[in-house]
C-alpha positions as CSV (number, residue, x, y, z in Angstrom):
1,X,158.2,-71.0,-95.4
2,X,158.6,-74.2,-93.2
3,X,160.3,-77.2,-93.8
4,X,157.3,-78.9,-94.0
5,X,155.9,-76.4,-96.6
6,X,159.0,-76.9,-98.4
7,X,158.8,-81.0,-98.7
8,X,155.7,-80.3,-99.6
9,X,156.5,-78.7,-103.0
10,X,158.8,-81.3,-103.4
11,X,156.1,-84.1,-103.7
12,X,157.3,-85.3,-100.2
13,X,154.7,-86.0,-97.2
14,X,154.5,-86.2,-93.6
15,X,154.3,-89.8,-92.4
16,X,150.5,-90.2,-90.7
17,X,151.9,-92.2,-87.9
18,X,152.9,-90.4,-85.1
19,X,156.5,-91.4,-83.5
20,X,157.6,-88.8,-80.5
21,X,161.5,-89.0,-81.5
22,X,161.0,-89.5,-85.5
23,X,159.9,-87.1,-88.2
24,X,159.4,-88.8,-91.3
25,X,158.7,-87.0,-94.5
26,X,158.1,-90.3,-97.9
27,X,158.1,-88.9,-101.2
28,X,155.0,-89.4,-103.1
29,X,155.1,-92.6,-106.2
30,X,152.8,-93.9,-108.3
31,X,154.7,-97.3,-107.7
32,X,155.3,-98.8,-104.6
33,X,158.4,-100.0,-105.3
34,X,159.9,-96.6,-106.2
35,X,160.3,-95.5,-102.3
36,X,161.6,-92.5,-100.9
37,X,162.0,-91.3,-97.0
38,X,163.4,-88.5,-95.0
39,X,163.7,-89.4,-91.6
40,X,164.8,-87.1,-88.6
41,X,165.5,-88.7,-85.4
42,X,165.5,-86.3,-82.7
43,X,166.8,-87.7,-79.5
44,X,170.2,-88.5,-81.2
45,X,169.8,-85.7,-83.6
46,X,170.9,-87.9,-87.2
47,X,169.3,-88.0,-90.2
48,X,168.5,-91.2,-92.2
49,X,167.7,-91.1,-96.1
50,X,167.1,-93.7,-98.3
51,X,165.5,-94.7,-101.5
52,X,164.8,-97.3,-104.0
53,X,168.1,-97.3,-106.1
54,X,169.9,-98.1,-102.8
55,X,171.9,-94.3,-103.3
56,X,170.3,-91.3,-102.6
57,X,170.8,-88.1,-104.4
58,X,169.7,-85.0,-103.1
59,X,168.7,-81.5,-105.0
60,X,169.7,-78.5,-103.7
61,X,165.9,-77.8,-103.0
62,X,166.3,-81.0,-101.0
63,X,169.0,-79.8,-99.0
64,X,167.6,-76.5,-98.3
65,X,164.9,-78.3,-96.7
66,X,166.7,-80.7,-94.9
67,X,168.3,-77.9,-93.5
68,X,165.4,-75.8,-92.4
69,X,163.8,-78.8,-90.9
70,X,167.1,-79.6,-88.7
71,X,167.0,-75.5,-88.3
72,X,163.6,-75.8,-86.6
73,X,164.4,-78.9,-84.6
74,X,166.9,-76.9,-83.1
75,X,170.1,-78.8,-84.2
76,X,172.2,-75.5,-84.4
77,X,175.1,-76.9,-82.6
């Protein structure tokens, strides 16, 4: 299963805009103001996470992913 795939389960989606050095997977809400992004920056290889409550939790589903998409980026090192 990909990364993708794997967000995917998890209610997340791929952001429709296309940035060359950003991946960018929101979390589907009913309410706008509930907001939820994954964003993998691929020139400087980071990861940025943030969410409405201004602290972001992760599950261990979460982190799997987050891992297979950084695993498919090839950010091994």
């Amino acid at each position: 299963m990909t990364a993708k795939e794997m967000l995917e389960e998890l209610n997340y989606f791929q952001s429709g805009e296309d940035f060359e050095d950003e991946l960018v997977y929101n979390l589907h809400s009913q309410d706008i103001e509930n907001y939820r992004y994954i964003s993998f920056h691929k020139t400087f290889k980071y990861i940025e996470m943030d969410d409405w409550t201004g602290t972001f939790q992760l599950s261990m589903k979460e982190l799997q992913a987050i891992n297979k998409q950084t695993e498919e980026l090839g950010w091994e090192e």
